[in-house]
N, C-alpha and C positions, 0 to 999 in steps of 0.2 A: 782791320786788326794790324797794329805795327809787329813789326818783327821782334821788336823783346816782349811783345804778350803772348804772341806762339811760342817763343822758348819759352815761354813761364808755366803756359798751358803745357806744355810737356811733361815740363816737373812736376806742376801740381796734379796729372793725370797718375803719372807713374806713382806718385808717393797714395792717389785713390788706390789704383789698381792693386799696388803689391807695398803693402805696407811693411816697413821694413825691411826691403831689397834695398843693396848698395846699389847709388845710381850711376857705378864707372861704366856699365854698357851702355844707359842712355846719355852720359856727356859724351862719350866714346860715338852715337846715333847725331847728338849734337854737331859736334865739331865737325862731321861728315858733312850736314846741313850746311853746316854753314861757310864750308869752305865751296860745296856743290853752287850753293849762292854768289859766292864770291865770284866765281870760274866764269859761271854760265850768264848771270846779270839777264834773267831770263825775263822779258818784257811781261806784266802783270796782262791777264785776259780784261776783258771792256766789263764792268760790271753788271754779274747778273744777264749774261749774253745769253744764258740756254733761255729766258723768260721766253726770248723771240724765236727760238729754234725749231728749224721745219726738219727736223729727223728721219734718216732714212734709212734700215735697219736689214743688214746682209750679210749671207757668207761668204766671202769673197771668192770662191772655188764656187761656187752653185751661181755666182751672180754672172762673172765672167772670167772665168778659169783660175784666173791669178795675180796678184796685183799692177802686171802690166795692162791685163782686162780692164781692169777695175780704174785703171787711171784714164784709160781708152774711153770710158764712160763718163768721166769729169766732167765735160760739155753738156751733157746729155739729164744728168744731174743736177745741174746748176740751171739749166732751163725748165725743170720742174721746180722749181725753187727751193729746192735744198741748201741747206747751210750749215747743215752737220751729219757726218756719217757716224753712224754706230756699226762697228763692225765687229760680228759675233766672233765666238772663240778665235784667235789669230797664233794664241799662244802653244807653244812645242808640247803635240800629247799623243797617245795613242789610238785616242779615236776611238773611245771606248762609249764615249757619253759624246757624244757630236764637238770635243776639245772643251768641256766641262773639267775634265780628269787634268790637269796641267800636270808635265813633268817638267816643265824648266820655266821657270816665270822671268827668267832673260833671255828667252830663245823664240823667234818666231818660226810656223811649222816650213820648213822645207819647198814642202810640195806649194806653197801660195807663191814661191818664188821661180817655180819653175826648175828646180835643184832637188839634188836628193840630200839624203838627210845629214851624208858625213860633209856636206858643202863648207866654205867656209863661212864659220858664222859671223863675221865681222862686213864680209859682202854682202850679207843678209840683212845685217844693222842698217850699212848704207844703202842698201837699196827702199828701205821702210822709211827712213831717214829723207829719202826722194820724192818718194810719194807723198810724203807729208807735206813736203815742200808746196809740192805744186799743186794740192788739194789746197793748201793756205792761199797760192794764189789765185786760187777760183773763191776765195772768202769762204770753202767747206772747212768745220772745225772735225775733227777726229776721235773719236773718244771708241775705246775699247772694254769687252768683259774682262775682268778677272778673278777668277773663282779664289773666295777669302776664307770660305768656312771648311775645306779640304783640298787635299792632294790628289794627282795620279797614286796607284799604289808602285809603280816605279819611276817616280819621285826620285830623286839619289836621300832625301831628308827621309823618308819612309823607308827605303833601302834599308839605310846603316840602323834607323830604330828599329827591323823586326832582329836585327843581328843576336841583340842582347840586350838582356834585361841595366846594363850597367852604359850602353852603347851614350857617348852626346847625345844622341838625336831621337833617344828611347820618347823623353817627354815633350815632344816635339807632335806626339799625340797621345790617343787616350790609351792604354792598354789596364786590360785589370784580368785577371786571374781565372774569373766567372763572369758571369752575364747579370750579377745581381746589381747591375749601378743603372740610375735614369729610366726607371722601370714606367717612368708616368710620362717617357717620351713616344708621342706616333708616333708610326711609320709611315715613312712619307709614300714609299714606294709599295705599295699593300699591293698583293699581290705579283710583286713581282720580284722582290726581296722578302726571305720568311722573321729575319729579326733586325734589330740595328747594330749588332753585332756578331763580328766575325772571325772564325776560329784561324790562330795561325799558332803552329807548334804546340805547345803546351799554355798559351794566353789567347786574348780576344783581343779585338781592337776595336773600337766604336766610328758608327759612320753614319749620317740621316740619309744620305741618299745611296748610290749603287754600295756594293762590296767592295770594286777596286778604285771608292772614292774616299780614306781614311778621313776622319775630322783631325784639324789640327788643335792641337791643346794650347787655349789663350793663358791659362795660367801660367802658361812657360811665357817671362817676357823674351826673351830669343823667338819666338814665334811673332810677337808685336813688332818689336825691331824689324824683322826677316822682312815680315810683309811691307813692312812701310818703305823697305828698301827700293821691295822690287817695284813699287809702285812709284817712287821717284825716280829710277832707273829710266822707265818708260816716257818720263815729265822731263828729261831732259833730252832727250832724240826728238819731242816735239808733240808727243801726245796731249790731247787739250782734254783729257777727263778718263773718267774711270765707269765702269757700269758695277757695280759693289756687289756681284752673283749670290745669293742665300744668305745675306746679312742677318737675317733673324736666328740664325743658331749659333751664333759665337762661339759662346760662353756657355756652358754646362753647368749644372747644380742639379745635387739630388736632391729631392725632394718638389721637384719641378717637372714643367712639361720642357725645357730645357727651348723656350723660344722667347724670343723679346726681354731678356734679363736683364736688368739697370746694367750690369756689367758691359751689355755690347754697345750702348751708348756709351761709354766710357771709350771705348776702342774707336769707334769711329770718329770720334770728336778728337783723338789722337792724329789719326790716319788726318783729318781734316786740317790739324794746325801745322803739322809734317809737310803736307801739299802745297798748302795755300804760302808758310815760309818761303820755300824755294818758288814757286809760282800763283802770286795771288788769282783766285776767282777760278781755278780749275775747278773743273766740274767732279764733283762726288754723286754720283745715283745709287739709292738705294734701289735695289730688286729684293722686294719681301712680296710673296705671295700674300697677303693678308689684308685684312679692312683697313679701311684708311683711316681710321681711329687709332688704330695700330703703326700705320705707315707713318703717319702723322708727325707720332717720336720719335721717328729718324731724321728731322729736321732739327730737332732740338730747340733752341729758341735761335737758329740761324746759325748754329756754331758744329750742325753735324753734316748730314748729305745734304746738298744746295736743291736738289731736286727727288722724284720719288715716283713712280709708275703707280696709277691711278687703274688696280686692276679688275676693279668690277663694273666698270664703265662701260668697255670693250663687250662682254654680251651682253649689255643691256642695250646698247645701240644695236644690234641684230636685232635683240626681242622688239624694240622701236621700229625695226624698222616689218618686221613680219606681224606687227600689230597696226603698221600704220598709223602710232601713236607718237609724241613726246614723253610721253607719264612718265615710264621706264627712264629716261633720261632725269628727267628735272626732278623726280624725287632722286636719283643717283650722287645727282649734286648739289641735292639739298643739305642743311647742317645736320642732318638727323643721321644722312649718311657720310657726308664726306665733311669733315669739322675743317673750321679756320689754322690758314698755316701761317709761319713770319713773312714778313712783309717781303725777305730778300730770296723767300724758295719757290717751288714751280712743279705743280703736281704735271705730271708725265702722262698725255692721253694718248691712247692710240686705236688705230684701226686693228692690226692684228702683228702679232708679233709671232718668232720660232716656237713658242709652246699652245700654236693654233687660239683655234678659238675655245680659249682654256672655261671650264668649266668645273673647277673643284667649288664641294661643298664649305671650303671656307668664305668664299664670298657670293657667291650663290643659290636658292634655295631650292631642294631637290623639285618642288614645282617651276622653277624657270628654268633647270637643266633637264628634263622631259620634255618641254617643252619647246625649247632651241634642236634640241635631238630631234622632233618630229618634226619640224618643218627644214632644218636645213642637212641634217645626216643623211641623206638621201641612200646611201650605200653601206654596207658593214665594214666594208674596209677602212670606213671613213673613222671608226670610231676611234678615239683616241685615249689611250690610257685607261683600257675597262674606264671609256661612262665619262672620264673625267674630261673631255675634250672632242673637237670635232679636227679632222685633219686633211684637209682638202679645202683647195679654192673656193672661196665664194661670190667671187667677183672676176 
């Protein structure tokens, strides 16, 4: 795609999205683009690179203390044959949700740098800035989470909205008066959250996953902008992609289960002509918990996320392997389960990722989640998420 059909793609998104919104904030988003373009002349990625990508998915504190660990290990990396880090939360939070919760989507956390938190934060940049470096030249590309569909609830953006009902940054999320809106939405976190909304002063605020993780409100385009910033912020220090954290709740509507709504393909195909302007072929990954029929659509016809996590594969290759079968496998990725994508995207397999060996009833059937439970939960403590997962080594 040339550079004047992502700026056309811009407009012609915005003018979907909010019809009838003046577009001085997004020439205002533009001209940023384009001057970030100008500055930076940032060399385009090799087309289509994650196709061949051997991923290898950490917390950089858990792996080896802190990013000097973590570069300490570069060698060691590259002789397994890795060629791309994914590196879970990195971004400034409280650690509420394992850095799920972001409060500063330009700040990375402190403590990965070995500094405390009033450090300076511009030593912090370059030091992130350095590792990248030298991860590029071991040919490891980089790509990081970043939670799109909410906040930390100490945010400074959350902050000034619970201020006041008239505050800039009120619609910035959901607030509403009662609990009567999105009534036909789960709850993702059942039992462990009692509704999806949560009481603050005299209002509520809407959230799918914890309490202190607000949703942010895509109807506001200052929220579309916001995020597209922070996400070219990072594309310019040297990040080669994005991991797109709960992309399936975007968008809200009532009268809905409030998941997969045309709406949030609209946003991502945003997010994607935004990226790809300033740096052709960065990588967009959707993380949507759900059937690849469903994942599918966040490819688009090659013009939304380049890639997509393929997440009922993962216990079926355990069930495969405690059956000493294929089945399980090959019907997995058969067309009946896993449908045809564009030529230029790359369904995401893995052995096991930070939400173990996840076992929700969205892609597995209560007969193959009893049944992975009895042969590899060996212990109670193992259980993960009431039933919904196994959490402990398996290899």
């Amino acid at each position: 795609m040339s550079s004047d059909k992502e700026i056309k793609t811009l407009k012609d998104i915005w003018k979907e999205l909010y019809p009838g919104m003046s577009e001085n904030k997004l020439n205002k988003f533009i001209k940023e683009l384009k001057e970030i373009k100008l500055k930076q002349n940032l060399k385009p990625h090799k087309p289509e690179w994650y196709k061949d990508a051997i991923v290898y998915s950490l917390y950089v504190d858990l792996f080896n203390k802190d990013f000097s660990g973590l570069e300490s290990k570069l060698d060691y990396l590259n002789n397994l044959g890795v060629n791309c880090l994914w590196l879970l939360p990195i971004l400034d939070s409280p650690m509420k949700d394992a850095g799920f919760d972001i409060r500063d989507y330009k700040k990375i956390r402190s403590d990965l740098f070995g500094l405390t938190q009033t450090s300076d934060e511009q030593k912090q940049i370059t030091a992130f800035e350095n590792f990248l470096k030298k991860a590029h030249k071991k040919n490891i590309s980089v790509i990081f989470d970043i939670a799109i569909n909410h906040t930390s609830n100490e945010h400074k953006w959350f902050k000034e909205s619970r201020e006041s009902s008239d505050n800039p940054y009120r619609d910035y999320y959901i607030w509403n008066k009662d609990t009567d809106r999105y009534k036909e939405t789960r709850l993702l976190f059942e039992g462990m959250e009692p509704s999806n909304w949560e009481k603050d002063s005299n209002w509520y605020y809407f959230h799918r996953f914890f309490s202190f993780q607000p949703d942010l409100n895509y109807r506001n385009p200052d929220v579309l902008l916001e995020m597209s910033r922070n996400m070219v912020f990072w594309l310019q220090k040297g990040v080669d992609g994005f991991r797109a954290d709960a992309i399936p709740y975007l968008w809200k509507e009532d009268g809905t289960d409030c998941e997969n709504l045309p709406q949030n393909h609209i946003i991502v195909r945003f997010f994607r002509a935004a990226l790809d302007y300033v740096r052709p072929n960065t990588l967009l990954l959707a993380e949507a918990c759900q059937k690849p029929k469903e994942v599918v659509k966040y490819f688009g016809n090659g013009d939304e996320c380049n890639a997509g996590y393929h997440f009922p594969l993962m216990p079926q290759m355990f069930k495969a392997i405690a059956k000493q079968s294929s089945k399980p496998i090959i019907y997995t990725l058969s067309p009946e389960v896993t449908p045809e994508i564009p030529e230029s995207c790359q369904w995401f397999t893995f052995l096991r990722c930070h939400d173990e060996l996840s076992l929700e009833l969205i892609y597995v059937s209560e007969e193959d989640r009893k049944y992975i439970h009895e042969i590899y939960c060996k212990f109670p403590q193992w259980n993960f998420r009431i039933g919904q997962g196994i959490s402990a080594r398996l290899a």
